[in-house]
C-alpha positions in Angstrom: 0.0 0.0 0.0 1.2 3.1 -1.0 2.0 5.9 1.8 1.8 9.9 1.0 2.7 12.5 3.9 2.3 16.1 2.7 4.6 18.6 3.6 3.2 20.7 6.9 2.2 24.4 5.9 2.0 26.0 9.4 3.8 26.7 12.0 7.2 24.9 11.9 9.3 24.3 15.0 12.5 25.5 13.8 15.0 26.4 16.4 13.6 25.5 20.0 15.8 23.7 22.8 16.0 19.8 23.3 12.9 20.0 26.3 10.5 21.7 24.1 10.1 18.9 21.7 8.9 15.1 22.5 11.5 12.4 21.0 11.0 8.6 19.6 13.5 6.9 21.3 14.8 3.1 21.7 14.0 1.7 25.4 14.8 -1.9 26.2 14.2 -2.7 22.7 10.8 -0.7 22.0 10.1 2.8 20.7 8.7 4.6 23.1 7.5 8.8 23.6 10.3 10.5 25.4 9.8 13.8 27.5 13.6 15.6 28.7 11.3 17.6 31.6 13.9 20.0 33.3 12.7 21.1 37.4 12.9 23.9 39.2 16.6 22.9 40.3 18.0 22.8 36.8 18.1 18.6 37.2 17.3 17.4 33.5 15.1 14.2 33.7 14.2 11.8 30.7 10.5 10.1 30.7 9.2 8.1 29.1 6.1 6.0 28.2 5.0 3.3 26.1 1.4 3.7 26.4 1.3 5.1 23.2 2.7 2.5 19.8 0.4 4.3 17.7 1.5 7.6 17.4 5.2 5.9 17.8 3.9 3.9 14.6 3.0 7.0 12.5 5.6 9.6 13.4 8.0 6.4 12.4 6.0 5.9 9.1 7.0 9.5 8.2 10.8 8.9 8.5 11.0 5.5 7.2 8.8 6.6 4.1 11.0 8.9 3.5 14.3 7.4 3.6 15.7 7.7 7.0 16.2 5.9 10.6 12.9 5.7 12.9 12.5 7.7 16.0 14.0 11.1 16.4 12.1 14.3 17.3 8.2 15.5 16.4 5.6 17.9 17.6 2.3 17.9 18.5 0.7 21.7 17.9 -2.9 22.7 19.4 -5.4 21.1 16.9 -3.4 17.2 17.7 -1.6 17.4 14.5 1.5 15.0 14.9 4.2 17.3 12.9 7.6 15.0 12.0 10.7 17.0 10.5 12.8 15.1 8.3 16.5 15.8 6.7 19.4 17.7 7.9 17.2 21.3 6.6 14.4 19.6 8.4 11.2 19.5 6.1 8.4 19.1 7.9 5.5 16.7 7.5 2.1 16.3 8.3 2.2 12.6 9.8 -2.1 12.6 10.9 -3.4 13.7 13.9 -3.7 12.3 17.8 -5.8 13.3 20.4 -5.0 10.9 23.5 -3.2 12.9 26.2 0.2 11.9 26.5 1.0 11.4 30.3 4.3 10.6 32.1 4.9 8.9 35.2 8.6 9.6 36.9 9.1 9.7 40.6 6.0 9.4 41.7 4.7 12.7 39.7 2.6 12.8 36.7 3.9 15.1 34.1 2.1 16.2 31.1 0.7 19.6 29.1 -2.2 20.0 31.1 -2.9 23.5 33.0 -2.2 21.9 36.6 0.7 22.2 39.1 2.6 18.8 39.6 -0.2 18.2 42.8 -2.8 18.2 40.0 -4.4 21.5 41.0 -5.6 24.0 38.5 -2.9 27.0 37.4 -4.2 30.7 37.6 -2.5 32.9 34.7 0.3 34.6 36.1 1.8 31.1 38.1 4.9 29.2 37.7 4.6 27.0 34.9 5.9 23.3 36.2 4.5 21.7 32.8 6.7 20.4 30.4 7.9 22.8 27.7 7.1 20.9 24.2 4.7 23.1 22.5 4.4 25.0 19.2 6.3 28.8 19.4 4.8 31.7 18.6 5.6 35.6 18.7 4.1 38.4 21.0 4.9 41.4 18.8 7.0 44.1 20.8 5.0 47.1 21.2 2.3 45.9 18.9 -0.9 44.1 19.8 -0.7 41.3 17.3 1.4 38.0 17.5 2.5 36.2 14.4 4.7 32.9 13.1 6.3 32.7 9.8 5.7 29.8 7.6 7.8 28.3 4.8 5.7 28.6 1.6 8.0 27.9 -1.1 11.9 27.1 -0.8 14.0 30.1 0.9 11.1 32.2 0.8 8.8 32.6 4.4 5.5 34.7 5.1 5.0 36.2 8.3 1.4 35.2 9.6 -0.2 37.5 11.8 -3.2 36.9 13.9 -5.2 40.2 13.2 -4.9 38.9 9.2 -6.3 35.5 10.3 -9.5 34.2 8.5 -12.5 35.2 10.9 -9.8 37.1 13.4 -9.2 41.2 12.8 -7.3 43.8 14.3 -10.1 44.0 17.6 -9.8 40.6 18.4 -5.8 40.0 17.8 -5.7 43.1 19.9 -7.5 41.4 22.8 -5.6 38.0 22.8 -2.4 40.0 22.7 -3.2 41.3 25.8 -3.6 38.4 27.4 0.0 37.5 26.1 1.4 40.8 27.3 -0.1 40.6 31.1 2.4 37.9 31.6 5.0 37.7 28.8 5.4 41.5 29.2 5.2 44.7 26.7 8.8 43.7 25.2 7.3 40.9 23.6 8.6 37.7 22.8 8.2 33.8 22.6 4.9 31.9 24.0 3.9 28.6 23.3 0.9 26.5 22.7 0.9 22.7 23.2 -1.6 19.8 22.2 -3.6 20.4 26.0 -3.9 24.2 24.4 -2.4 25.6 27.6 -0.3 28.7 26.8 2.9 29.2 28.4 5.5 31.9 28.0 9.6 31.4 29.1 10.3 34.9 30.7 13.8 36.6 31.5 14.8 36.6 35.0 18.1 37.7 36.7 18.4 34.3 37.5 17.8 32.9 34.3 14.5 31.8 32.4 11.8 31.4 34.4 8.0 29.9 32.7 4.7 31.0 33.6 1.6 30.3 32.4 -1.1 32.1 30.5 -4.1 30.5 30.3 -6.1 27.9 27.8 -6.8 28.4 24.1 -10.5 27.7 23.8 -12.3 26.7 21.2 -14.2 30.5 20.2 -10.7 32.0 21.3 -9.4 34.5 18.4 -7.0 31.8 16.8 -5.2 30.9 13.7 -7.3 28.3 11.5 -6.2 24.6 11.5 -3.6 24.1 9.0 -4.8 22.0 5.7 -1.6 20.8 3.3 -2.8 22.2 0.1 -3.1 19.6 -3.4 0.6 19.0 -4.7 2.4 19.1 -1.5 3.2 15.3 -0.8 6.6 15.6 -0.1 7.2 11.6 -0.8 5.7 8.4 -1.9 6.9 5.3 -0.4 5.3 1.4 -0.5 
């Protein structure tokens, strides 16, 4: 049977460190989800789980179909897009979608996206975030009340994507969700992030080094971005 994965046309993960991305990794001689969750003491921990062979089986179908070695990194944005880059300039493939909750069990604690501190209670905006950090970037403009990613659409060339140009969005309402950004992230702008729970978290500059707090939840009739749909013509590979 013939696979086809088409190239991803939103938001792309391109530079972000090694714990805001989950991994495919070989564990005692099974692929399993990997997490590198780093604490509030700087110790760097590596979970893992193997509750979840499907979404190990199609985020491997991506890279095998297309010529390389399984596991490796992907990224799961806010609609449960899987989102697999492949190749040293990293194209990036839509590889289906997964909604079960990815959950991680190390030292007793559960870790995972959700909007709760590590004793499972509910985060106000404003608190440290303890979550995990993979999640989708996106830009808080400085001085401006819009936020925005830029997309690849054809080789070397990329389009900035702003919020207030959105289908169904406008100036008002990017204005508004900005806001919500900037009561936590700051008027200097900057880098937030929305994972697969849609809880938005934001890395902020501290004398003592980054510090994350969280924002809030994306609902479902928040201002937003539309779902991303590959266009016709953008498989990127066919493989048996």
């Amino acid at each position: 049977m013939t696979k086809t994965f088409p190239v991803y046309p939103g938001n792309c993960p391109k530079v972000v460190s090694k714990d805001a991305k989950y991994v495919i990794r070989s564990r005692g001689g099974k692929s399993v989800v990997s997490l590198l969750y780093v604490t509030a003491d700087g110790d760097r921990l590596l979970a893992t789980t193997s509750e979840h062979p499907d979404l190990v089986e199609i985020v491997n179908a991506v890279k095998t179909t297309m010529g390389t070695a399984p596991n490796g990194p992907f990224y799961l944005n806010e609609y449960g897009q899987v989102i697999v880059p492949v190749g040293p300039g990293a194209t990036y493939y839509l590889a289906g979608e997964y909604d079960l909750p990815l959950r991680f069990l190390f030292e007793g604690r559960v870790l995972s996206g959700e909007g709760l501190d590590l004793d499972g209670k509910p985060l106000e905006p404003g608190s440290i975030w303890v979550g995990p950090h993979p999640g989708i970037p996106y830009i808080l403009m400085a001085g401006k009340d819009d936020v925005y990613y830029d997309a690849a659409v054809r080789p070397d060339v990329t389009r900035r994507m702003k919020l207030s140009s959105a289908d169904g969005v406008g100036p008002d309402a990017a204005a508004a969700f900005a806001e919500r950004i900037k009561r936590v992230k700051g008027w200097t702008g900057g880098r937030f992030y929305i994972n697969e729970w849609r809880e938005i978290f934001a890395p902020i500059n501290k004398a003592t080094g980054l510090e994350y707090r969280y924002i809030g939840h994306l609902e479902l009739d928040d201002p937003w971005f539309p779902k991303p749909t590959p266009a016709l013509g953008t498989v990127g590979h066919e493989g048996q």
